[in-house]
Jmol script that loads the backbone (N, CA, C; Angstrom):
load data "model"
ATOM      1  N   UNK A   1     109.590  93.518 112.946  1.00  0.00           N
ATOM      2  CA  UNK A   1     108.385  93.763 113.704  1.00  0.00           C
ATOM      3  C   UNK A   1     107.204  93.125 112.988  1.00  0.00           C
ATOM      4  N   UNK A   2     106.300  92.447 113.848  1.00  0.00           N
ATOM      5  CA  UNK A   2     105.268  91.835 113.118  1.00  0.00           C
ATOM      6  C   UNK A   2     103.996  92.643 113.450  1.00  0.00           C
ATOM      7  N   UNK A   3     103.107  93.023 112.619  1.00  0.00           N
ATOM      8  CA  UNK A   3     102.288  93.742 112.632  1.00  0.00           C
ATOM      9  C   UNK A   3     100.970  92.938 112.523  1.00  0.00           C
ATOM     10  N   UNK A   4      99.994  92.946 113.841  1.00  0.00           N
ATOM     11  CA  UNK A   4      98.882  92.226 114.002  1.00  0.00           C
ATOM     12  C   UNK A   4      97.716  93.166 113.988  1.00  0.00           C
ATOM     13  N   UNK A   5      96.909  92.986 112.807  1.00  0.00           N
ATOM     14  CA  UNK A   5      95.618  93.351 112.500  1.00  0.00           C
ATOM     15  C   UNK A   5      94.864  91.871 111.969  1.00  0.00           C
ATOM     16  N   UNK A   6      93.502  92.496 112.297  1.00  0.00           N
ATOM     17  CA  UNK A   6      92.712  91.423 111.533  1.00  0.00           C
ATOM     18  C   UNK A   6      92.113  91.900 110.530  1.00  0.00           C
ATOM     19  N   UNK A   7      92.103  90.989 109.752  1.00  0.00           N
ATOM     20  CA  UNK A   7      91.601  90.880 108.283  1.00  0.00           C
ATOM     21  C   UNK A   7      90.144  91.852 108.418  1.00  0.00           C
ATOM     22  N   UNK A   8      90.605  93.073 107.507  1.00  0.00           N
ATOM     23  CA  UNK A   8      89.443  94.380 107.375  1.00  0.00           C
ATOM     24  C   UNK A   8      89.580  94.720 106.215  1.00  0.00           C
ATOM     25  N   UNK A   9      88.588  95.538 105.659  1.00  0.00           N
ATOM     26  CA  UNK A   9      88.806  96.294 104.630  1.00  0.00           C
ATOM     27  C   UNK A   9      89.579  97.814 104.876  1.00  0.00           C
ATOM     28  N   UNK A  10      88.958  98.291 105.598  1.00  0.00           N
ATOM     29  CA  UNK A  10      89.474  99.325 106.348  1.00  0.00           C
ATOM     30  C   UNK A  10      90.074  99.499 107.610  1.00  0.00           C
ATOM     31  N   UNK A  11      90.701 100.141 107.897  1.00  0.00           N
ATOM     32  CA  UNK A  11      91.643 100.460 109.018  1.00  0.00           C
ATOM     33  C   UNK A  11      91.402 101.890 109.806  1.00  0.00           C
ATOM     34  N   UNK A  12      90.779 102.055 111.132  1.00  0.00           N
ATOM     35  CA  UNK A  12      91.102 103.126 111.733  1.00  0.00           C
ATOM     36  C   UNK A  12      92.757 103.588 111.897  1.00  0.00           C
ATOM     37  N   UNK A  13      92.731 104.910 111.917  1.00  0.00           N
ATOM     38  CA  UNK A  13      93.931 105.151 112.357  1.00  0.00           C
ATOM     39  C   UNK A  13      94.816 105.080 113.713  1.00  0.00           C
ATOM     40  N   UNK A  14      93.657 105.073 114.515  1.00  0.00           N
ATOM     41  CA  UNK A  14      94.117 104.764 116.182  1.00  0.00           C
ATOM     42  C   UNK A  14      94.511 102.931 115.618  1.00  0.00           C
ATOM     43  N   UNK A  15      93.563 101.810 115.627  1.00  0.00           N
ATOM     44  CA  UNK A  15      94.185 101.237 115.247  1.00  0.00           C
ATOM     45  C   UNK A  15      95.533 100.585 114.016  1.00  0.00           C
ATOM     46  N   UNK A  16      95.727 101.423 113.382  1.00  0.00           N
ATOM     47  CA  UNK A  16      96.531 101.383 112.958  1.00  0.00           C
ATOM     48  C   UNK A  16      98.401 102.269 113.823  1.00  0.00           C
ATOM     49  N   UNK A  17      98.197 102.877 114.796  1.00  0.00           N
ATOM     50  CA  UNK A  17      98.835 103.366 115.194  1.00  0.00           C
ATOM     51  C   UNK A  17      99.313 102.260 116.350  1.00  0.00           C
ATOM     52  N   UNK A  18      97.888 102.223 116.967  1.00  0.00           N
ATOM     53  CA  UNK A  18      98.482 100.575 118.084  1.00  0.00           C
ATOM     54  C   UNK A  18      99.340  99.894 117.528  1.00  0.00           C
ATOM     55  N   UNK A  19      98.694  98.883 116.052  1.00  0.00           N
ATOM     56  CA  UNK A  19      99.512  98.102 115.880  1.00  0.00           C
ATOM     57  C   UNK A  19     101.106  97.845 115.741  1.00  0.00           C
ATOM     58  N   UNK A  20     101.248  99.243 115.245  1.00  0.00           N
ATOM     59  CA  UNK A  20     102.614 100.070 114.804  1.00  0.00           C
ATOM     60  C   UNK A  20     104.216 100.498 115.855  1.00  0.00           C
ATOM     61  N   UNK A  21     102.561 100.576 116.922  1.00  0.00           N
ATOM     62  CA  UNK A  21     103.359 101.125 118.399  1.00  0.00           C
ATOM     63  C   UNK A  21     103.741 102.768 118.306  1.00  0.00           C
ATOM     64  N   UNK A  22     103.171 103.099 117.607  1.00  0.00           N
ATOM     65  CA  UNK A  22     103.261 104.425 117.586  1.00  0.00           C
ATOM     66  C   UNK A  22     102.391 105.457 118.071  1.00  0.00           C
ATOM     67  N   UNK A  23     102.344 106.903 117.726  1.00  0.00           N
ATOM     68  CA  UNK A  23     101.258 107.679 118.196  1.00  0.00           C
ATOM     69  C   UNK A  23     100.747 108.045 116.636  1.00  0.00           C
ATOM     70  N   UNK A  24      98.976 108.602 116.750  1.00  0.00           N
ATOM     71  CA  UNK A  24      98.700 108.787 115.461  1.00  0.00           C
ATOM     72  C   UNK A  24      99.243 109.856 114.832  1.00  0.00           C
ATOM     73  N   UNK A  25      99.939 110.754 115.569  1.00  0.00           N
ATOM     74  CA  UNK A  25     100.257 112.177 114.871  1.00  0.00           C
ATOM     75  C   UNK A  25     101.413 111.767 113.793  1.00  0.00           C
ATOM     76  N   UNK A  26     102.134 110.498 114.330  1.00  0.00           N
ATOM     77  CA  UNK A  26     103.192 110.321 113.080  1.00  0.00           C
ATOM     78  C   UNK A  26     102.781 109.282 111.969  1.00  0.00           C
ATOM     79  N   UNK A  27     101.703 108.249 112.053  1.00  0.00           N
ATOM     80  CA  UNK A  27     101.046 108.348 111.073  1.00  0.00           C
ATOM     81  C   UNK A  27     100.735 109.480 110.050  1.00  0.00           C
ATOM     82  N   UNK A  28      99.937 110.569 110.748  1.00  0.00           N
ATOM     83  CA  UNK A  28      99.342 111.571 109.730  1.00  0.00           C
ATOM     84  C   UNK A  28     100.835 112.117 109.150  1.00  0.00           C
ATOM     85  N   UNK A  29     101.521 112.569 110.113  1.00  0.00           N
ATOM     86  CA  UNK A  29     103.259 113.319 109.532  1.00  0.00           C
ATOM     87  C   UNK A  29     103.491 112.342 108.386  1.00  0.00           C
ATOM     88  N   UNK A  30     103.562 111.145 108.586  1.00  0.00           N
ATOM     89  CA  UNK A  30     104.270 110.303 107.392  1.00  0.00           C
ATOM     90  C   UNK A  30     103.394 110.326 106.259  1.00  0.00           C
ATOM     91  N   UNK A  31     101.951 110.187 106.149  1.00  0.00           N
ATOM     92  CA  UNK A  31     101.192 110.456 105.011  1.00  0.00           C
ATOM     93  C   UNK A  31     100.928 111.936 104.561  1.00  0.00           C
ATOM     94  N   UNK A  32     101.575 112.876 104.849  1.00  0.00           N
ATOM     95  CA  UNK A  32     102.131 114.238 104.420  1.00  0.00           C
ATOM     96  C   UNK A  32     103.228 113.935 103.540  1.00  0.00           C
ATOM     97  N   UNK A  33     104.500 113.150 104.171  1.00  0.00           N
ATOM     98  CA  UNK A  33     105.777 113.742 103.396  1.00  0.00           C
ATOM     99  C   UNK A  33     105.881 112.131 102.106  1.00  0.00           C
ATOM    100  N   UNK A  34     105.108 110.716 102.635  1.00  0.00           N
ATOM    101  CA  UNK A  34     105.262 110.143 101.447  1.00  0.00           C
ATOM    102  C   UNK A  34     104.144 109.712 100.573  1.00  0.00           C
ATOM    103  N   UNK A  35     104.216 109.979  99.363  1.00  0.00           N
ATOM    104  CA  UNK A  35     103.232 109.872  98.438  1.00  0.00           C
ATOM    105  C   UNK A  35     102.464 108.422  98.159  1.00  0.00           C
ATOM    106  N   UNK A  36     103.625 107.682  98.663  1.00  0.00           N
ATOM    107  CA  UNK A  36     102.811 106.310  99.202  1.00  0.00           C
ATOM    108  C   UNK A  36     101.690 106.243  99.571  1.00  0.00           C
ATOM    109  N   UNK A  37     101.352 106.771 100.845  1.00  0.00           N
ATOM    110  CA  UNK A  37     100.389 106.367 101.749  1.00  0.00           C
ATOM    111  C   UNK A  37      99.181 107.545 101.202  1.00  0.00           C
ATOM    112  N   UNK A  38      98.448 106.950 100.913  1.00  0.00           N
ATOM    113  CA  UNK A  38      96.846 108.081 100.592  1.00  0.00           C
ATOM    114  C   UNK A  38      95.865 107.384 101.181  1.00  0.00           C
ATOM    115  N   UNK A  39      95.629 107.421 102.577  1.00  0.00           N
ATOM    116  CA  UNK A  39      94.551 106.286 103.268  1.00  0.00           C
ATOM    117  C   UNK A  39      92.914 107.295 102.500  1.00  0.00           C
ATOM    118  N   UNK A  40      92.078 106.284 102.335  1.00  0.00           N
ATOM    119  CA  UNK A  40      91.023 107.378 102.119  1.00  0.00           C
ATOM    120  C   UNK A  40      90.499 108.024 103.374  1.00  0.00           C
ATOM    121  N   UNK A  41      89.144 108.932 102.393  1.00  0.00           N
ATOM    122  CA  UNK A  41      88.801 109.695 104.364  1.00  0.00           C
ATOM    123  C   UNK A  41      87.341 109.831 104.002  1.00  0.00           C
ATOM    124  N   UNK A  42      86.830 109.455 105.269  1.00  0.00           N
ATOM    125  CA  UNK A  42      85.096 110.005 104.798  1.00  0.00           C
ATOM    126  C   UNK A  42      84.622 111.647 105.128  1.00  0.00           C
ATOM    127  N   UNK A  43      83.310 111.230 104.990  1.00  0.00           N
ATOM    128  CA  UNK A  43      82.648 112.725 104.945  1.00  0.00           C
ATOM    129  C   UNK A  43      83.322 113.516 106.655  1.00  0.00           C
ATOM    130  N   UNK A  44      83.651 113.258 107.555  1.00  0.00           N
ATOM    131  CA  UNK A  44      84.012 113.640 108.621  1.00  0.00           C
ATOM    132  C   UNK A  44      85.647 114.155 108.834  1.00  0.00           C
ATOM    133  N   UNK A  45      86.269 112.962 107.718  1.00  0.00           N
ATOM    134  CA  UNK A  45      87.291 113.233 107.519  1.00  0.00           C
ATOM    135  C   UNK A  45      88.507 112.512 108.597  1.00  0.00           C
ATOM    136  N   UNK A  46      88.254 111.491 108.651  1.00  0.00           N
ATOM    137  CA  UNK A  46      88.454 110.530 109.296  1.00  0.00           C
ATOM    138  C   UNK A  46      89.059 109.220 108.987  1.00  0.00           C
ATOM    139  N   UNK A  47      90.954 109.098 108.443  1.00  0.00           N
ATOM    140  CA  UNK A  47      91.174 108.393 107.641  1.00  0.00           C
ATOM    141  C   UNK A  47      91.184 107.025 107.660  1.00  0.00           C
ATOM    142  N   UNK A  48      90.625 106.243 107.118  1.00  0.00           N
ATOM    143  CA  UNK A  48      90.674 104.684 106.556  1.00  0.00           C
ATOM    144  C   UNK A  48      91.611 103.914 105.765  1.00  0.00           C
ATOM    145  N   UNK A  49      92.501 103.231 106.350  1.00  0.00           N
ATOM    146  CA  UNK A  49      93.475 102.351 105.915  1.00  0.00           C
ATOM    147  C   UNK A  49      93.492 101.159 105.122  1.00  0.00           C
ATOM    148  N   UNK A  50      93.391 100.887 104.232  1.00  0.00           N
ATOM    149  CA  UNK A  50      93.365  99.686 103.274  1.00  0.00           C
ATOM    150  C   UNK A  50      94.656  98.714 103.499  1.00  0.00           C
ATOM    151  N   UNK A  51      94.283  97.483 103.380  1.00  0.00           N
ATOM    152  CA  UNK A  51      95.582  96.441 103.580  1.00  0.00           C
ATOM    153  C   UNK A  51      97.229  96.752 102.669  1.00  0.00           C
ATOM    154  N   UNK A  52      96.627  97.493 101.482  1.00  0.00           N
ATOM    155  CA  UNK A  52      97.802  98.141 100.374  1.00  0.00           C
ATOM    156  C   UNK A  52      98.388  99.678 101.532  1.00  0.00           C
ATOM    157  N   UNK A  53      97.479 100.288 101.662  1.00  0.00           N
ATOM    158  CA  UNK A  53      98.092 101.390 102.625  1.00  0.00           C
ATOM    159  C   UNK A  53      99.342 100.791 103.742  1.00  0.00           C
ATOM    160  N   UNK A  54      98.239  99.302 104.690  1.00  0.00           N
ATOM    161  CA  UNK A  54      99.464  99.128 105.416  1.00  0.00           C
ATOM    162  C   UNK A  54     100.675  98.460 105.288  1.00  0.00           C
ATOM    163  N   UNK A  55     100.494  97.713 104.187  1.00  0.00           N
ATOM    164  CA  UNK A  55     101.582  97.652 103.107  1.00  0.00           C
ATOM    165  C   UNK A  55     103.025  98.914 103.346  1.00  0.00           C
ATOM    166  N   UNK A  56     102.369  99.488 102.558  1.00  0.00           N
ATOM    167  CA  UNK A  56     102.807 100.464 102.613  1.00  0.00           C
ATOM    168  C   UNK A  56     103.754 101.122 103.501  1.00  0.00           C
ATOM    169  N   UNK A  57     102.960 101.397 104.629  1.00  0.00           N
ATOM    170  CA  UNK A  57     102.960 101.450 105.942  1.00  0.00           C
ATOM    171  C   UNK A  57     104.201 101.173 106.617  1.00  0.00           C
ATOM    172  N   UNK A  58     104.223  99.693 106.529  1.00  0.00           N
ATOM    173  CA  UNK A  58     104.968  98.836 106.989  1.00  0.00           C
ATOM    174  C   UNK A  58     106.488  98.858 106.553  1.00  0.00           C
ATOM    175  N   UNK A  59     106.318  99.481 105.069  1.00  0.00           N
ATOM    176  CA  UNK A  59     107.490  99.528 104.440  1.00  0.00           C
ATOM    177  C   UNK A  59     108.655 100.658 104.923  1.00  0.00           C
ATOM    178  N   UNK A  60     107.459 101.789 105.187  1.00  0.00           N
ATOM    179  CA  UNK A  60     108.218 102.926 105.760  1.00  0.00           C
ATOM    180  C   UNK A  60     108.511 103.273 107.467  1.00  0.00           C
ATOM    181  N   UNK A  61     107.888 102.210 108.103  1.00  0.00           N
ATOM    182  CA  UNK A  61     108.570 102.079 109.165  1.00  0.00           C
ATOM    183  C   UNK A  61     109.618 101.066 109.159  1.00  0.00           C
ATOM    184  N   UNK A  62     109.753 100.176 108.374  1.00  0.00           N
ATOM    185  CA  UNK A  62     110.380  99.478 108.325  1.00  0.00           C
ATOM    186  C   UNK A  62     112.102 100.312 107.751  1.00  0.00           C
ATOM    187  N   UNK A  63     111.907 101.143 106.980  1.00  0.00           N
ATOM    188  CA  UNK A  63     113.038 101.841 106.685  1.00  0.00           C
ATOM    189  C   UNK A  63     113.927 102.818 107.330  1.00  0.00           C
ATOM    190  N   UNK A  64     112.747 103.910 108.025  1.00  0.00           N
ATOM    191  CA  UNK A  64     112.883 104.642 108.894  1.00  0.00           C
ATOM    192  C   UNK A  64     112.951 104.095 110.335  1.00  0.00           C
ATOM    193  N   UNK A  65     112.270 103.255 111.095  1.00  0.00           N
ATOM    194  CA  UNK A  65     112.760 102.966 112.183  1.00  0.00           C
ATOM    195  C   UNK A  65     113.382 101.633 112.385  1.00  0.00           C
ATOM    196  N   UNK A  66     113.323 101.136 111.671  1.00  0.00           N
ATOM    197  CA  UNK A  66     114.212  99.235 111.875  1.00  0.00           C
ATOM    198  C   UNK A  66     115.723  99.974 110.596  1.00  0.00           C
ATOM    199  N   UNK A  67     116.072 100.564 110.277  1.00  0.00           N
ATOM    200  CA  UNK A  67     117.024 100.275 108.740  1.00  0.00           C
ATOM    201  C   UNK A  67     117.662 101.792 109.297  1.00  0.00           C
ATOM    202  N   UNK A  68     117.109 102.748 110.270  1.00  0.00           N
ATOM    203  CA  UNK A  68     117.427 104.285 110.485  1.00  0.00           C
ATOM    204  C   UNK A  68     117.832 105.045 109.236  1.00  0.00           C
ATOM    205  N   UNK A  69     117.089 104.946 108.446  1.00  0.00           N
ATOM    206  CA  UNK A  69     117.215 106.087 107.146  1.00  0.00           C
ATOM    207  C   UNK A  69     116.265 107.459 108.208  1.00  0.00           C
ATOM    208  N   UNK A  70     116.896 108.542 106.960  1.00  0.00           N
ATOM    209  CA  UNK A  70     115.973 109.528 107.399  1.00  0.00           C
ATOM    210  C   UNK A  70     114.798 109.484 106.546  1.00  0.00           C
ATOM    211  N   UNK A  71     114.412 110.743 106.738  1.00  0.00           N
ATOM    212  CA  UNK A  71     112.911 110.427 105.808  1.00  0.00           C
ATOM    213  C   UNK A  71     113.046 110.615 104.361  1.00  0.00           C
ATOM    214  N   UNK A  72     114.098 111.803 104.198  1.00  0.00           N
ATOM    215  CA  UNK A  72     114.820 112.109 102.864  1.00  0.00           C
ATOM    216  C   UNK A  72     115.372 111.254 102.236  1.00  0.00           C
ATOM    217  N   UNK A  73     116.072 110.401 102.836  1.00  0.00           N
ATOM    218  CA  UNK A  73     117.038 108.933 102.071  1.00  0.00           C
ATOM    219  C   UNK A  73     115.698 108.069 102.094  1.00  0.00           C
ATOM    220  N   UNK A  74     114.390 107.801 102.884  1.00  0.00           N
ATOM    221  CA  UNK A  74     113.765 106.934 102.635  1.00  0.00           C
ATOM    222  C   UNK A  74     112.833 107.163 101.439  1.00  0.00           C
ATOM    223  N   UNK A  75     112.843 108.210 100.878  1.00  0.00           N
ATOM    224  CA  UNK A  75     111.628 108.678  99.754  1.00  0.00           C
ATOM    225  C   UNK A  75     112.616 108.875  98.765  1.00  0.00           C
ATOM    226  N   UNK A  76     113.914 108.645  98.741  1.00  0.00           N
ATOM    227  CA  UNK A  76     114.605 108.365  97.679  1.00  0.00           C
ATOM    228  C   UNK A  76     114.929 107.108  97.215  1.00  0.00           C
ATOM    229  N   UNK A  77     114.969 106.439  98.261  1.00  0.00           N
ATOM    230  CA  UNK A  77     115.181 105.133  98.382  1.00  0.00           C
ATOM    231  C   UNK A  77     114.013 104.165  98.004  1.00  0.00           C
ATOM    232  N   UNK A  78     112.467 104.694  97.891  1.00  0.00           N
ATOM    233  CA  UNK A  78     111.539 104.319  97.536  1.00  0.00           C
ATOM    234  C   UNK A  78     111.646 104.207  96.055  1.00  0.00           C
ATOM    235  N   UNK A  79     111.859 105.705  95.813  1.00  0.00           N
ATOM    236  CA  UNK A  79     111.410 106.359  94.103  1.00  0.00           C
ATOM    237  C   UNK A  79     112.574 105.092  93.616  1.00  0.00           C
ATOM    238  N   UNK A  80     113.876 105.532  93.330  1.00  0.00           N
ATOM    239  CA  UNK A  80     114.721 104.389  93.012  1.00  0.00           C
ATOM    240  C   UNK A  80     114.733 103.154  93.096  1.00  0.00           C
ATOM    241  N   UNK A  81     114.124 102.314  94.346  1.00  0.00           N
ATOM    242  CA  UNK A  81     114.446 100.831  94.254  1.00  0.00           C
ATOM    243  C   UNK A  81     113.201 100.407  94.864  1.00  0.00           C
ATOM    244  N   UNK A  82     112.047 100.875  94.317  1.00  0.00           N
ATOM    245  CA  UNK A  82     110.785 100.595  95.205  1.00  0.00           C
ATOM    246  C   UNK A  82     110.218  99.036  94.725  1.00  0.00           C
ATOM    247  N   UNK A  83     110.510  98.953  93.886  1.00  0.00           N
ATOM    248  CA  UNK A  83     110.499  96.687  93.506  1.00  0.00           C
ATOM    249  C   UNK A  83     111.263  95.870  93.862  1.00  0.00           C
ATOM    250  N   UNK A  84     112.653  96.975  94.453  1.00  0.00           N
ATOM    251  CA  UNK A  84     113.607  95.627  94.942  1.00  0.00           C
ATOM    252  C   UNK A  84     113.278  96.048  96.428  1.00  0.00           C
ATOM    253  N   UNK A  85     113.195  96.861  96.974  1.00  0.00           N
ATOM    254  CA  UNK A  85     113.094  97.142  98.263  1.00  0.00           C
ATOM    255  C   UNK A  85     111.729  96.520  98.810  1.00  0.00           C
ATOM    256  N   UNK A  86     110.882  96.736  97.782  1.00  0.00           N
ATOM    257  CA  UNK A  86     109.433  95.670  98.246  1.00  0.00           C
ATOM    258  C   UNK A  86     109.990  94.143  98.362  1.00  0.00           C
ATOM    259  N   UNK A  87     110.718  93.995  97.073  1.00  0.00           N
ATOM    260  CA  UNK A  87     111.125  92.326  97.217  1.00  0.00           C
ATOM    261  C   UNK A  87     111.679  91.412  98.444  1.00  0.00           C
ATOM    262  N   UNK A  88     112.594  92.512  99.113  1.00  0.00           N
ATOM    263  CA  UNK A  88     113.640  92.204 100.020  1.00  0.00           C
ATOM    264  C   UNK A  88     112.714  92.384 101.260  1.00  0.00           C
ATOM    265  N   UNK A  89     112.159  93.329 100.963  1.00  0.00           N
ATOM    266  CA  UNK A  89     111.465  93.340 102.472  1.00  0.00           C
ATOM    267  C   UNK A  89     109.804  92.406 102.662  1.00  0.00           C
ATOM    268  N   UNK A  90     109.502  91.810 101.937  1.00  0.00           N
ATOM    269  CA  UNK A  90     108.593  90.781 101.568  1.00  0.00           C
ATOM    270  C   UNK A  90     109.395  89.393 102.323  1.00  0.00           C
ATOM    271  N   UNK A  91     110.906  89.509 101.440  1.00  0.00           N
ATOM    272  CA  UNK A  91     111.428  88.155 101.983  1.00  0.00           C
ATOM    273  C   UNK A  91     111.860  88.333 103.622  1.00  0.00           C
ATOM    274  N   UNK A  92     111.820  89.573 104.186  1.00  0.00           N
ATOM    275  CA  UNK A  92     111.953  89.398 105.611  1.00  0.00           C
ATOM    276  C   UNK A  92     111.267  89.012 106.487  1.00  0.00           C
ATOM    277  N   UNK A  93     109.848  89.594 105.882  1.00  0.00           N
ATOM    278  CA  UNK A  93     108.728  89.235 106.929  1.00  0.00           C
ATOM    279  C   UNK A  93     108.737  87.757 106.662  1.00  0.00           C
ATOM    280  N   UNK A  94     108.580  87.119 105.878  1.00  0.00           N
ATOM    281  CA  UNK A  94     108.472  85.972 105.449  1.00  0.00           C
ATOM    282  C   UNK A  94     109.192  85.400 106.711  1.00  0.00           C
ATOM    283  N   UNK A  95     110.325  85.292 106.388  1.00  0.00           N
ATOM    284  CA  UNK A  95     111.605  84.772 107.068  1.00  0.00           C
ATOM    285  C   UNK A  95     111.366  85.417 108.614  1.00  0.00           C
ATOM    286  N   UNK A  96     111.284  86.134 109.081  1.00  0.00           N
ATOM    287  CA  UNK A  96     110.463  86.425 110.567  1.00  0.00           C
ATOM    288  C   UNK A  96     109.392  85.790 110.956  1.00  0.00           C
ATOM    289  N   UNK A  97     108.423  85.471 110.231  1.00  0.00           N
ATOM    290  CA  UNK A  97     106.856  84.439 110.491  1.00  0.00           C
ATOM    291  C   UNK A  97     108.014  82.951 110.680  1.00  0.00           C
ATOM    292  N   UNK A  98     108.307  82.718 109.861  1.00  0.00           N
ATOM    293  CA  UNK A  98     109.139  81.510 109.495  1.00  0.00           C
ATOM    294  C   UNK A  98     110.065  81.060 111.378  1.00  0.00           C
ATOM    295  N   UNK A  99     110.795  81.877 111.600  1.00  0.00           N
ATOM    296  CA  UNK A  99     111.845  81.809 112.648  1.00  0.00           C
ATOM    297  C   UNK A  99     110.367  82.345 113.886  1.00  0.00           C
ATOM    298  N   UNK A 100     109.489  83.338 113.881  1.00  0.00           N
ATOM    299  CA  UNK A 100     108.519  82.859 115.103  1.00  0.00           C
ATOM    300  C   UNK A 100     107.892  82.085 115.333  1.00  0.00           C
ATOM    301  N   UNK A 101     107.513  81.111 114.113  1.00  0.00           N
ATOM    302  CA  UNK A 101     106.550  79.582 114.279  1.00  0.00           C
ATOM    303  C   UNK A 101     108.133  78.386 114.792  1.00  0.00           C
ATOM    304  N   UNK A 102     109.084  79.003 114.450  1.00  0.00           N
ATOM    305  CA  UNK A 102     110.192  77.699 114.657  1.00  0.00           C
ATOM    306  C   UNK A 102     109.989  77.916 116.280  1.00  0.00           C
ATOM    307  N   UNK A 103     110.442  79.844 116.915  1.00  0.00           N
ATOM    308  CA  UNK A 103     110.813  79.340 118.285  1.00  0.00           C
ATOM    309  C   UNK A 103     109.194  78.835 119.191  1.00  0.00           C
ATOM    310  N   UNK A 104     108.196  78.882 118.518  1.00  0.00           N
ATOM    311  CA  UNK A 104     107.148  78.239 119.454  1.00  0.00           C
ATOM    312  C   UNK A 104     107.164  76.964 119.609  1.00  0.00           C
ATOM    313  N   UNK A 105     107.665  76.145 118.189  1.00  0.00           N
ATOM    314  CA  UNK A 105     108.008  74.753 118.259  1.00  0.00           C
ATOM    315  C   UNK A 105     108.882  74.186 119.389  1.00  0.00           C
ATOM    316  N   UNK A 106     109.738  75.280 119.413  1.00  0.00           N
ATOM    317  CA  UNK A 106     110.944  74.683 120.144  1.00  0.00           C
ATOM    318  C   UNK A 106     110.760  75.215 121.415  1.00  0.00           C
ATOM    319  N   UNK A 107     109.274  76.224 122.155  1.00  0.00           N
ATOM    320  CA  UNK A 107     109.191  75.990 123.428  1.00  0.00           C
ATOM    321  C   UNK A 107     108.293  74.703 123.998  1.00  0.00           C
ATOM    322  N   UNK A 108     107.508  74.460 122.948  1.00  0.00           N
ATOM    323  CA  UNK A 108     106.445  73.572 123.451  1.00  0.00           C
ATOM    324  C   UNK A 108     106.954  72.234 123.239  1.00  0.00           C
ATOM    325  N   UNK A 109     108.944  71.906 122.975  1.00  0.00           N
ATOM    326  CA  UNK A 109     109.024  70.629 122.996  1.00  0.00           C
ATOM    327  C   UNK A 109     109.564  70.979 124.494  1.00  0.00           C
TER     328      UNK A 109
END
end "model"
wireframe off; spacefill off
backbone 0.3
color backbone group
């Protein structure tokens, strides 16, 4: 899944939920159970997403809904292999940007 935001410092959470395709309530659920995600919040209390948050983010949907871990195997699976699991999943997106710029090539021949 490719995740389209534009370049911010901060992140609403509605938008961050669009991008995701999700609803915000499982945003907030997921920044409850993983210690990952600490978006900040202002005086209203109103959380703000940093590009490292959706990082983040990305990682744990990426586990939980593309890989179907539960949430328990995914916060174990963090603590244990959280440099190789960043690594591997770095080289996917990669390799996904990579294969969506190929098939545009190959509609516009």
């Amino acid at each position: 899944m490719h995740i389209d935001l534009p370049e911010k410092l901060y992140y609403g959470i509605g938008e961050v939920a669009e991008a995701f395709g999700v609803n915000t309530s499982l945003i907030r659920f997921w920044e409850k159970e993983f210690d990952a995600l600490k978006p900040k919040k202002n005086a209203k209390g109103n959380r703000k997403f940093t590009p490292q948050d959706i990082k983040n983010l990305e990682l744990i949907f990426h586990l939980v809904k593309e890989r179907g871990f539960t949430l328990e195997g995914a916060k174990i699976h963090l603590k244990e292999n959280k440099q190789k699991t960043l690594d591997r999943f770095e080289i996917i997106r990669k390799l996904e940007s990579v294969k969506a710029e190929l098939l545009k090539i190959k509609e516009q021949l």
